[in-house]
C-alpha positions in Angstrom: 71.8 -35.5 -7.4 73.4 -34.9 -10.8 71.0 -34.9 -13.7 70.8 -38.5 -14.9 69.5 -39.2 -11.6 67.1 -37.1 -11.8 65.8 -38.2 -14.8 66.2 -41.5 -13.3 63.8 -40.7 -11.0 61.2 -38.4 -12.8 61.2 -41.6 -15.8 60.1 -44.2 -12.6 57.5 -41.6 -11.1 55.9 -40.1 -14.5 56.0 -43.9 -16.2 55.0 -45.5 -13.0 58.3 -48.4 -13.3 57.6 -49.2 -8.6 61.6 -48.5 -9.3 62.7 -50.3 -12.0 64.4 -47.1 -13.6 66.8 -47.5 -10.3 68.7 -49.7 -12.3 69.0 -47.8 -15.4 72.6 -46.9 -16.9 73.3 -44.0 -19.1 73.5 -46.6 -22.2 69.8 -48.4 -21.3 67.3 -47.6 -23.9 64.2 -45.9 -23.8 62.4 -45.9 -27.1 61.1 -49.5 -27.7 62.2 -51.1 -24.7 59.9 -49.5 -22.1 56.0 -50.3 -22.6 55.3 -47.8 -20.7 57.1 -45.1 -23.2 54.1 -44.6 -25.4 53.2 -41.5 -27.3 51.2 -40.0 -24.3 53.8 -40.9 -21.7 56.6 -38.8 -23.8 54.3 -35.8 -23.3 53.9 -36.8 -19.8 57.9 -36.6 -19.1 58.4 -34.1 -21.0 56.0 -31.8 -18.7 57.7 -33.2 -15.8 61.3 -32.7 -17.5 59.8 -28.9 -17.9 59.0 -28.5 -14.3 61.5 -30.3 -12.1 63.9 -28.4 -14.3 62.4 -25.1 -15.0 63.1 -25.7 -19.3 61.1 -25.0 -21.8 61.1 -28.0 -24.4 59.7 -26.7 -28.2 57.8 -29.5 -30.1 61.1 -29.3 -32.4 63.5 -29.9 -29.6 62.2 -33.5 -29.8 62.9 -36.4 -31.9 63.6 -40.2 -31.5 67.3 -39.7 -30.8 66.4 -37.7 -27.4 64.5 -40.6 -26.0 66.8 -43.5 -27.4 68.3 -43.8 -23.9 68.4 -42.5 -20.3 71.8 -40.5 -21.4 70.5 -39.1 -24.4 67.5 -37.7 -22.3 69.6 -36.4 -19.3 71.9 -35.1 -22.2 69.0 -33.2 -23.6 67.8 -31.7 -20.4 71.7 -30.3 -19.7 72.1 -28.8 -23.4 68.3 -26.6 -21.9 70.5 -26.2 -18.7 73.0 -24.9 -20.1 70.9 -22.5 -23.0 
């Protein structure tokens, strides 16, 4: 699995989607169009971001551009990758 799937996956399990983030495309947004994407579900995937991928994400890592879509996520998990 590359990491967009991964995400894919760790969005649908820690926001409980029953696989709806299946069909999510690099572009589909997060912020706003998910329900499910409240405050307390960010910190949820961000723990399970933090685990799957061994990172450490700092409070001032986030903002509202790393959760505007499924890419800018997965982006933001690579750019820890790679750090």
């Amino acid at each position: 699995m590359n990491t967009l799937e991964d995400v894919k996956h760790l969005l649908d399990h820690a926001l409980q989607l029953g696989g709806r983030a299946s069909a999510m495309q690099a572009d589909s947004p997060l912020l706003g169009a998910l329900p499910e994407l409240d405050s307390m579900a960010v910190v949820n995937v961000i723990a399970s971001l933090e685990e799957h991928f061994g990172i450490s994400v700092l409070d001032d890592d986030i903002n509202a551009d790393t959760f505007a879509t499924l890419g800018s996520l997965a982006a933001f998990v690579d750019s820890k990758l790679a750090a």
